[in-house]
Every structure is written in structure tokens, then in C-alpha cells.
N, CA, C and O of each residue as an XYZ file, in Angstrom:
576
protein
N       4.750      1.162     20.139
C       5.221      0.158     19.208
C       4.213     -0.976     19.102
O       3.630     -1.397     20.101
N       4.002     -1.491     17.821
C       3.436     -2.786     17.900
C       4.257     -3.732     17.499
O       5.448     -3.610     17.213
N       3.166     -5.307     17.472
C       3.697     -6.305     17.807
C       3.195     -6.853     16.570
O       2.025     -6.733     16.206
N       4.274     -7.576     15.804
C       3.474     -8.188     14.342
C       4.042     -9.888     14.526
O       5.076    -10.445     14.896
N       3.007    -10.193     14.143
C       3.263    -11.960     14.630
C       3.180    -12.682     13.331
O       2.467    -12.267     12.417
N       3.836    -13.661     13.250
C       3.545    -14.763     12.044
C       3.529    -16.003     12.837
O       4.301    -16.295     13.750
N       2.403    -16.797     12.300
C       2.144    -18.235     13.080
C       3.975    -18.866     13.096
O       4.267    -19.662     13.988
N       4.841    -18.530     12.292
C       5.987    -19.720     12.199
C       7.293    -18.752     13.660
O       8.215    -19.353     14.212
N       7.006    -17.543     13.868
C       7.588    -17.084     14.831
C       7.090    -16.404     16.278
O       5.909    -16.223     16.573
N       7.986    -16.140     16.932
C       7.448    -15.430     18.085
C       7.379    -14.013     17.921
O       8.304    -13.593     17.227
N       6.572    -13.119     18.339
C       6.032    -11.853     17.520
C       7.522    -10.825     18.201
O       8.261    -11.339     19.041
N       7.722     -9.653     17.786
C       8.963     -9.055     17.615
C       8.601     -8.000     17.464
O       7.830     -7.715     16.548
N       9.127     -6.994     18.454
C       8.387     -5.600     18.328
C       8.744     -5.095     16.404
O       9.312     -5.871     15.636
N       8.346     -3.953     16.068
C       8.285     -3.289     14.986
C       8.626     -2.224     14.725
O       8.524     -1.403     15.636
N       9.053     -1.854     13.689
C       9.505     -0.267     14.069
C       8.671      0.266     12.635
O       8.497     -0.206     11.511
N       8.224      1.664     13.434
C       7.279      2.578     12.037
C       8.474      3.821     11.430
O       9.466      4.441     11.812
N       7.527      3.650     10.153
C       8.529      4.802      8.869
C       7.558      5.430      9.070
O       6.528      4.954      9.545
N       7.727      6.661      8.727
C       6.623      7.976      8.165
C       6.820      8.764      7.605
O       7.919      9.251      7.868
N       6.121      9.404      6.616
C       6.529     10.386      5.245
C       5.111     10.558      4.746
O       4.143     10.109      5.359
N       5.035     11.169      3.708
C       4.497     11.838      2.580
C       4.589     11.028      1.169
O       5.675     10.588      0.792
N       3.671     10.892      0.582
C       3.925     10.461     -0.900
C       2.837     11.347     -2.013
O       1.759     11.728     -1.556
N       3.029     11.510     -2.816
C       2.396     11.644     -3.903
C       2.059     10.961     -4.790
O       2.972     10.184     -5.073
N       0.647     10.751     -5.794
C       0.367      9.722     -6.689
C      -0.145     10.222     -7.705
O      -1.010     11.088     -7.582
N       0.275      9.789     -8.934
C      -0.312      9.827    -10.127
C      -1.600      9.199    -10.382
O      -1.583      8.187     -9.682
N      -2.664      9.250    -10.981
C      -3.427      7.870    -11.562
C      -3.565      8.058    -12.733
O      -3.445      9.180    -13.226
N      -3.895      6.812    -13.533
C      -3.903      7.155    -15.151
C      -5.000      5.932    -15.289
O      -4.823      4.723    -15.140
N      -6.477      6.836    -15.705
C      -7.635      5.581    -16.325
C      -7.447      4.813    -17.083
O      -6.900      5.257    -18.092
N      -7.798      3.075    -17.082
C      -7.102      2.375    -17.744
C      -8.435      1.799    -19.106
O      -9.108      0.848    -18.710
N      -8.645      2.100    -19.963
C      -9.615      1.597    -20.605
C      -9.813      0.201    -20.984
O      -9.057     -0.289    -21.823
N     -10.897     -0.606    -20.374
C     -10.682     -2.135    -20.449
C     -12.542     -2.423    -20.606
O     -13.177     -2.308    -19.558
N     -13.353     -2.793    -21.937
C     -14.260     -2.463    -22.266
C     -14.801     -4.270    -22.182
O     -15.995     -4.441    -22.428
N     -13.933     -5.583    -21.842
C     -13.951     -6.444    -21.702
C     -14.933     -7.094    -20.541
O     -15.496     -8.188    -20.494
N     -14.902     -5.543    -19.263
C     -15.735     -6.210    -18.141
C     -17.019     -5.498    -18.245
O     -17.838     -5.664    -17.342
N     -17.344     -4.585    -19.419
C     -18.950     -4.216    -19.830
C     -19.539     -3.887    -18.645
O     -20.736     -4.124    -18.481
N     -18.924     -3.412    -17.851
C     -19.726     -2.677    -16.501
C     -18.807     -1.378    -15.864
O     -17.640     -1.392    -15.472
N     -19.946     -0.071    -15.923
C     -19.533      0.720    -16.496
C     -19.674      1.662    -14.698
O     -19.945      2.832    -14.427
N     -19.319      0.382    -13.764
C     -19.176      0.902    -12.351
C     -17.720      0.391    -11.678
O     -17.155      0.592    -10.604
N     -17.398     -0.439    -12.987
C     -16.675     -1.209    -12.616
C     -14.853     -0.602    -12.995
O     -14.586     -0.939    -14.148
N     -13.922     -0.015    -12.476
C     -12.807      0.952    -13.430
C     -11.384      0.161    -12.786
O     -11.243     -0.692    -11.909
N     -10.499      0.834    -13.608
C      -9.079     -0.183    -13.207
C      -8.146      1.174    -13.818
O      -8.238      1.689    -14.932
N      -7.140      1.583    -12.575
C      -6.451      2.534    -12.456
C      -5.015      2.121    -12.938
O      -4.663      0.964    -12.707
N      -4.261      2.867    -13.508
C      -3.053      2.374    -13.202
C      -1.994      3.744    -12.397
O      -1.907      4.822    -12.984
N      -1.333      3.544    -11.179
C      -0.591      4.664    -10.661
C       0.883      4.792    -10.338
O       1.524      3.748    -10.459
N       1.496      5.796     -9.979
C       2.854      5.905     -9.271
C       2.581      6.777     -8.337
O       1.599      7.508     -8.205
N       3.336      6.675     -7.822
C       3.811      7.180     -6.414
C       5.141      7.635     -5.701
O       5.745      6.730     -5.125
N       5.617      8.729     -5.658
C       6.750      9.064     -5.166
C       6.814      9.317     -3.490
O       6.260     10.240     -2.894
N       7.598      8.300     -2.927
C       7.064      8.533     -1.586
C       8.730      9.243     -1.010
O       9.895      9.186     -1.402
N       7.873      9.982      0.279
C       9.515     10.981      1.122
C       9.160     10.585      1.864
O       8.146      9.886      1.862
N      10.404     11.085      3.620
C      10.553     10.961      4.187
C      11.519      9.298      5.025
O      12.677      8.968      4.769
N      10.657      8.653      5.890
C      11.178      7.492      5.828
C      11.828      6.468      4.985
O      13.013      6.149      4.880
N      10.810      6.055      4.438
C      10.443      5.575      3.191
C      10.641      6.238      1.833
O       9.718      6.901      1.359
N      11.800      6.096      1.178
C      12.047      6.842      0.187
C      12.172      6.143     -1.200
O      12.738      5.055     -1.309
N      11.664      6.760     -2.179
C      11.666      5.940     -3.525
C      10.143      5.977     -4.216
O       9.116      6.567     -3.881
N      10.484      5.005     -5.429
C       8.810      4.894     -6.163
C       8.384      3.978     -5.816
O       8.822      3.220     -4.951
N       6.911      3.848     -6.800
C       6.204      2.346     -7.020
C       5.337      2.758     -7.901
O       5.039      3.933     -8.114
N       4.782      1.530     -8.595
C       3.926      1.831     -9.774
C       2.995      0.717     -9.702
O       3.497     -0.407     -9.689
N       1.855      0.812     -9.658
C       0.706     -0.551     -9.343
C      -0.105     -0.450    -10.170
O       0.047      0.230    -11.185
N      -1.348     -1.257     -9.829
C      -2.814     -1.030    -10.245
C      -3.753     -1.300     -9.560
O      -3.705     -2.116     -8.640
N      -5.150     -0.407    -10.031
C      -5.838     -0.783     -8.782
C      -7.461     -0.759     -9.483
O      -7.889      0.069    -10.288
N      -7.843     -1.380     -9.174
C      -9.841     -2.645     -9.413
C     -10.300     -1.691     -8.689
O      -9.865     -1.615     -7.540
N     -11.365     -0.639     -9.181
C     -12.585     -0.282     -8.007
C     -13.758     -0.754     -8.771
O     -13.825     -1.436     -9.793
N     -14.703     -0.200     -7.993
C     -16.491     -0.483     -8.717
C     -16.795      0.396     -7.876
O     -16.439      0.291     -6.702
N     -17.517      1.433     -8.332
C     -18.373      2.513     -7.215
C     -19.824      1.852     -7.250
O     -19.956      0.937     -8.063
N     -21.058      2.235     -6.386
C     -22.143      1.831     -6.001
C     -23.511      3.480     -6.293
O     -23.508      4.686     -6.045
N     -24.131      2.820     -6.714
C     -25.313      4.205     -6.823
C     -25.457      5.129     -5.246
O     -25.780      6.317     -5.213
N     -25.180      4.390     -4.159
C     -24.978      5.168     -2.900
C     -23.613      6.081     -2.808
O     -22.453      5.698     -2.961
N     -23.986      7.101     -2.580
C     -22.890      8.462     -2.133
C     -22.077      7.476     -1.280
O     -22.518      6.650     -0.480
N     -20.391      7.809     -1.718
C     -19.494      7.427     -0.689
C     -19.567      6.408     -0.330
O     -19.188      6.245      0.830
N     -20.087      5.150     -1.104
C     -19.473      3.805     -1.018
C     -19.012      3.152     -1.914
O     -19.572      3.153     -3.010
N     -18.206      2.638     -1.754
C     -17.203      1.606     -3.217
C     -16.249      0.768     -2.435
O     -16.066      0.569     -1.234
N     -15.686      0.331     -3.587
C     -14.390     -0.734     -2.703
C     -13.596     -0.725     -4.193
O     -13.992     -0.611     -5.353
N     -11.893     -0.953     -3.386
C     -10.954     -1.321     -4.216
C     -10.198     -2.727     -3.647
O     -10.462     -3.530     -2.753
N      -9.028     -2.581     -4.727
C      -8.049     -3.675     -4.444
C      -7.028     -3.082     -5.680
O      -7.216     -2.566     -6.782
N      -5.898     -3.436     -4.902
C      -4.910     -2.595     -5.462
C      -3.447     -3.725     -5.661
O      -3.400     -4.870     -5.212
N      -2.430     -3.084     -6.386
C      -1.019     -4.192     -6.491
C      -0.189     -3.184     -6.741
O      -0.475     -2.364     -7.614
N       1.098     -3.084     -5.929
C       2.014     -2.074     -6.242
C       3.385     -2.993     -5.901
O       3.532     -4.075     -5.334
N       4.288     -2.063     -6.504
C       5.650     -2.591     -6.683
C       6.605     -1.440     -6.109
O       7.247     -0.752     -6.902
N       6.711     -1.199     -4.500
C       7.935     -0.122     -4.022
C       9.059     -0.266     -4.539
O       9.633     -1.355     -4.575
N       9.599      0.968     -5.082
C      11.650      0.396     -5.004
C      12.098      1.667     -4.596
O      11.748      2.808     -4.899
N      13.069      1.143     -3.736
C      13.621      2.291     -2.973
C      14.471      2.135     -1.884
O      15.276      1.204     -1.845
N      14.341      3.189     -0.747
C      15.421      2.579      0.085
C      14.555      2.876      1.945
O      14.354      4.009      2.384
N      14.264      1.846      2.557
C      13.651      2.210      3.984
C      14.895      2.044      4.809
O      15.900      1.436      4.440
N      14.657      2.890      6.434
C      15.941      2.904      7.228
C      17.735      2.125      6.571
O      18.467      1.165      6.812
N      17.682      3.137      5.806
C      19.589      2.784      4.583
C      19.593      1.462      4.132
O      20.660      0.905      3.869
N      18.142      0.703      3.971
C      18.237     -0.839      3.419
C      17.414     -0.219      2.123
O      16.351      0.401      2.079
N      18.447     -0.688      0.960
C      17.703     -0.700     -0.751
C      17.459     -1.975     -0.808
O      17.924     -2.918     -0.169
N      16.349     -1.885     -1.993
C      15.298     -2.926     -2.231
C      13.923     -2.611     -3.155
O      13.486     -1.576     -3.657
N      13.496     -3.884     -3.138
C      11.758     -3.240     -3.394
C      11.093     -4.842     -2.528
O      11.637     -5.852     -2.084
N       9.775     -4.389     -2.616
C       8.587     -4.790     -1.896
C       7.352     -4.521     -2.325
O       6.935     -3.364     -2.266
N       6.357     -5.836     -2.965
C       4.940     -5.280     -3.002
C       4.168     -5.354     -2.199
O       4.196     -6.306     -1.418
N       3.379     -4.544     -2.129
C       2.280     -3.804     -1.187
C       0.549     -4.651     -2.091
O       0.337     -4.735     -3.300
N      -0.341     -5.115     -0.962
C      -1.575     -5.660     -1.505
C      -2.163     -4.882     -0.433
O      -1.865     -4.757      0.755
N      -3.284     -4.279     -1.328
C      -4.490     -3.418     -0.980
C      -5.659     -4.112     -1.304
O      -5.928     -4.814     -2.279
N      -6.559     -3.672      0.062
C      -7.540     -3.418      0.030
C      -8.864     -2.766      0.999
O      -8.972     -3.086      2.183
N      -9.767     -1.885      0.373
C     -10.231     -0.678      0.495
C     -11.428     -0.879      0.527
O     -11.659     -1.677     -0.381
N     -12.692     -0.527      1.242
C     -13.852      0.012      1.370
C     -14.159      1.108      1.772
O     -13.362      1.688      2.509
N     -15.358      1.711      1.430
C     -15.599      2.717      1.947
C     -17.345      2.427      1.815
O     -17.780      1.916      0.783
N     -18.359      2.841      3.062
C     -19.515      2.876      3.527
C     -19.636      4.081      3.871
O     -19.103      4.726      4.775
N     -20.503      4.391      2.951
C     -21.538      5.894      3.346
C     -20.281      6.539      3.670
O     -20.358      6.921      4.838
N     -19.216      6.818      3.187
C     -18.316      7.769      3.746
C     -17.260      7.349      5.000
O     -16.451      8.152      5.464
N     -17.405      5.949      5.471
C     -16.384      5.555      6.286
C     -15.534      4.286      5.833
O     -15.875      3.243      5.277
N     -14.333      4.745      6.263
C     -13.485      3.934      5.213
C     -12.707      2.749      6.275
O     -12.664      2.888      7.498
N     -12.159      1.657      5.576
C     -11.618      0.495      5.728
C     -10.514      0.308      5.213
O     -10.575     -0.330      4.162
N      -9.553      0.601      5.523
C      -8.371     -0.275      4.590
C      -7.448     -0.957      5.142
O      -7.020     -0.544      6.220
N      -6.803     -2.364      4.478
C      -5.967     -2.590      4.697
C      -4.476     -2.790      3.635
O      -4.639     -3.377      2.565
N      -3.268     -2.348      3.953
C      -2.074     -2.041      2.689
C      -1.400     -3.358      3.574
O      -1.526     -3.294      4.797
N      -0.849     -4.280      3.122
C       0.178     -5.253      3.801
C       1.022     -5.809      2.410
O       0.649     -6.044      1.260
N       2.490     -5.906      3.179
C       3.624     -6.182      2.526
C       3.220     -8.038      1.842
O       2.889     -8.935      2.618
N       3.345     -8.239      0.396
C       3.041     -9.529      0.078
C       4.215    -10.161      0.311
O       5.220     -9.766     -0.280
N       4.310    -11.706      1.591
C       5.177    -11.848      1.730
C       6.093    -12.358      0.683
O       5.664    -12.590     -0.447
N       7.416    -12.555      1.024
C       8.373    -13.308      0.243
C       8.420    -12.327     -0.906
O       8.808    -12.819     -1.965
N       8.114    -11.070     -0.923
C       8.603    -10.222     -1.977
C       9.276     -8.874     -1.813
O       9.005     -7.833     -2.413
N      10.494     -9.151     -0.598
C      11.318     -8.167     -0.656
C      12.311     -8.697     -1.468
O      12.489     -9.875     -1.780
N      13.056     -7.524     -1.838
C      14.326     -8.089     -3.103
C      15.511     -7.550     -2.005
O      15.279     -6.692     -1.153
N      16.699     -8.154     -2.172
C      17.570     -7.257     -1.934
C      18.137     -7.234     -0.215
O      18.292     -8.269      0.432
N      18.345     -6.118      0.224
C      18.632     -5.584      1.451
C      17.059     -5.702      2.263
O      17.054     -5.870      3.483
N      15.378     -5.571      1.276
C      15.008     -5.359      2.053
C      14.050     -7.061      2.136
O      12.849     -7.202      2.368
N      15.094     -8.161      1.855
C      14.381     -9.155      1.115
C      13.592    -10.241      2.410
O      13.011    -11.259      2.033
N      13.680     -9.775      4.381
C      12.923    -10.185      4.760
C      11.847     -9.125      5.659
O      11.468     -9.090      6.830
N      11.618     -8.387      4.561
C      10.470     -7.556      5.570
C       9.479     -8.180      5.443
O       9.165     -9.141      4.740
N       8.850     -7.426      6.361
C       7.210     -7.643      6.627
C       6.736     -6.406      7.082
O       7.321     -5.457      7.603
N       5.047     -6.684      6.656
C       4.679     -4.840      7.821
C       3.430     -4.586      7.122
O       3.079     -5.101      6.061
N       2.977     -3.980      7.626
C       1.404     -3.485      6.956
C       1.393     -1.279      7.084
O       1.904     -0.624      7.993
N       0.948     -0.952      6.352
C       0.810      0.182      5.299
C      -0.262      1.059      5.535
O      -1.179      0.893      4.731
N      -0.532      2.321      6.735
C      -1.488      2.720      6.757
C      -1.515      4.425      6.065
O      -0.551      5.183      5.963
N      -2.246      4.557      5.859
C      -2.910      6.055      4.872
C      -3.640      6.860      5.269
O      -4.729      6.678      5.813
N      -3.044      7.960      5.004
C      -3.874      9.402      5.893
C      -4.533     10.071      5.015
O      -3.854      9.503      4.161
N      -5.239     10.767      4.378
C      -5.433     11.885      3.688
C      -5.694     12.958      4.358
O      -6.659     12.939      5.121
N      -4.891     14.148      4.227
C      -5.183     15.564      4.803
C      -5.454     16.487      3.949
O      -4.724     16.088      3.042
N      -6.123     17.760      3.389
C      -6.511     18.858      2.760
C      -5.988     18.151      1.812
O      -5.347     18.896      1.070
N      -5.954     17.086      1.485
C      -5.159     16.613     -0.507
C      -3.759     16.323      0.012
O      -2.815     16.449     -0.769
N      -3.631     16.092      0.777
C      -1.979     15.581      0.887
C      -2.085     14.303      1.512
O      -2.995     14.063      2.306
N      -0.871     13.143      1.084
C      -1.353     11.869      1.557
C      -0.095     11.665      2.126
O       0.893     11.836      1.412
N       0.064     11.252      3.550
C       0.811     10.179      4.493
C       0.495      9.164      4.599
O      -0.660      8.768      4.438
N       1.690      8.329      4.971
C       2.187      6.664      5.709
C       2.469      7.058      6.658
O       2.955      8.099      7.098
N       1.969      5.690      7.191
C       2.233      5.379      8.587
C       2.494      3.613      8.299
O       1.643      2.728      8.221
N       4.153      3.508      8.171
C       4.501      1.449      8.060
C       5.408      1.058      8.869
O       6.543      1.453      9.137
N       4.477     -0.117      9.366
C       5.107     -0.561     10.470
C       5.301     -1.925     10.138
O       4.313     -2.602      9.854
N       6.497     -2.450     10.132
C       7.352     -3.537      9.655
C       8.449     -3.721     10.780
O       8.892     -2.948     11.630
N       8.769     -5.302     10.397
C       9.489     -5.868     10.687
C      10.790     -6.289      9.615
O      10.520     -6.468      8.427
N      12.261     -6.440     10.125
C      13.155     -7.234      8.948
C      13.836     -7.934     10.088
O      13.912     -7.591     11.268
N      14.412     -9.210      9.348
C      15.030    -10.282     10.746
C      16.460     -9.608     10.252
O      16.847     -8.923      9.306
N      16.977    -10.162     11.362
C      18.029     -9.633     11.834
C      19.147    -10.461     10.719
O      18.965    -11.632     10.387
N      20.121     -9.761     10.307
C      21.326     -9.910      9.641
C      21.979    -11.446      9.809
O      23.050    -11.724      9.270
């Protein structure tokens, strides 16, 4: 288990979801930023297991003339339902990748759970296997 801290509390163990999701992307044509390294995605995502439900975001890359490096930044909007609490929650990304080794970080933007899930917190990690993509989120919600 980890330990997720906010300067205004005392840190509180966490509990992790895990599942599977799938994603759409759809190229977004935007001829305004005249740089033609520069692309803006728009996606969904159907996620199982733990974590159940959609989201639909967008996401800023720029690739680099070097193999296997770029960087993103991403904005998504979950709705759905984690451990029997409905809600939604956005998720802020962001992504590098060097020569083929990657960086990311996915964290919950605070103050934007709705609902049942309206005091989480937690950060968002990503697997890719043979083309199939897992979570691994580990969050916090205060107590009732």
C-alpha cells in the first residue's frame, strides 16, 4: 500500500483499483499552430474491472526528429462508478518519452470529483502489454 499526502493533512494509507481499458483516438485538425510536429488528439476510453465506466479527453503531443522521443499532456473527464461510489473525476496527464523510455505522470485534478466520488484523490498509472492497456489507481476518499 502507499501513502498519499497533502500538505493540509496527515498522509492516509490508499487503496489501488485495477482493470483494463480501451481507447479510441480521433486526429484533431487545428492548422492554427503551423507546426506540423506539433498534433492534438481527441479520445475515449472504456475502462473494466475496478474502475468501471467512460471518459473522453484530449491530448497535446509534438514528436521530435529522434526515434522514440516526444511528450504529451493530456485532459480527461472519467464517469463512472469506483469501489460502488458513482461519480466522475478528471484525470491530468503528462508524458515523455526519451529514446524509447517513458515518464508519466496521470493524477486526479483536485476538487473535481462530482458526486459519491466528490473527495477523491489518487494518481493513475499505465501499462501497455502486446496492445492491451491497464491501470494501476491508487487513491484516496475521506471518510463519510
Amino acid at each position: 500500500m502507499t501513502t498519499l499526502r497533502s500538505h493540509a493533512e496527515e498522509p492516509r494509507a490508499s487503496t489501488q483499483a485495477r482493470g483494463t481499458f480501451e481507447i479510441k483516438l480521433q486526429p484533431q485538425l487545428d492548422e492554427s499552430v503551423g507546426d506540423p510536429t506539433i498534433g492534438r488528439l481527441a479520445f475515449d476510453k472504456q475502462f473494466t474491472g475496478d474502475l468501471t465506466g467512460t471518459s473522453k479527453g484530449q491530448m497535446l503531443a509534438t514528436r521530435t526528429d529522434v526515434p522514440d522521443s516526444a511528450g504529451y499532456v493530456a485532459m480527461e473527464r472519467f464517469r463512472g462508478t469506483l469501489a460502488g461510489k458513482t461519480g466522475s473525476f478528471a484525470l491530468q496527464h503528462s508524458g515523455t518519452m526519451n529514446r524509447g523510455v517513458s515518464a508519466l505522470v496521470v493524477t486526479v485534478v483536485p476538487d473535481s470529483g462530482t458526486d459519491e466520488l466528490a473527495s477523491l484523490r489518487g494518481t493513475l498509472n499505465i501499462r501497455i502489454e502486446g496492445g492491451q492497456h491497464f491501470y494501476e489507481f491508487d487513491y484516496i476518499m475521506a471518510a463519510p
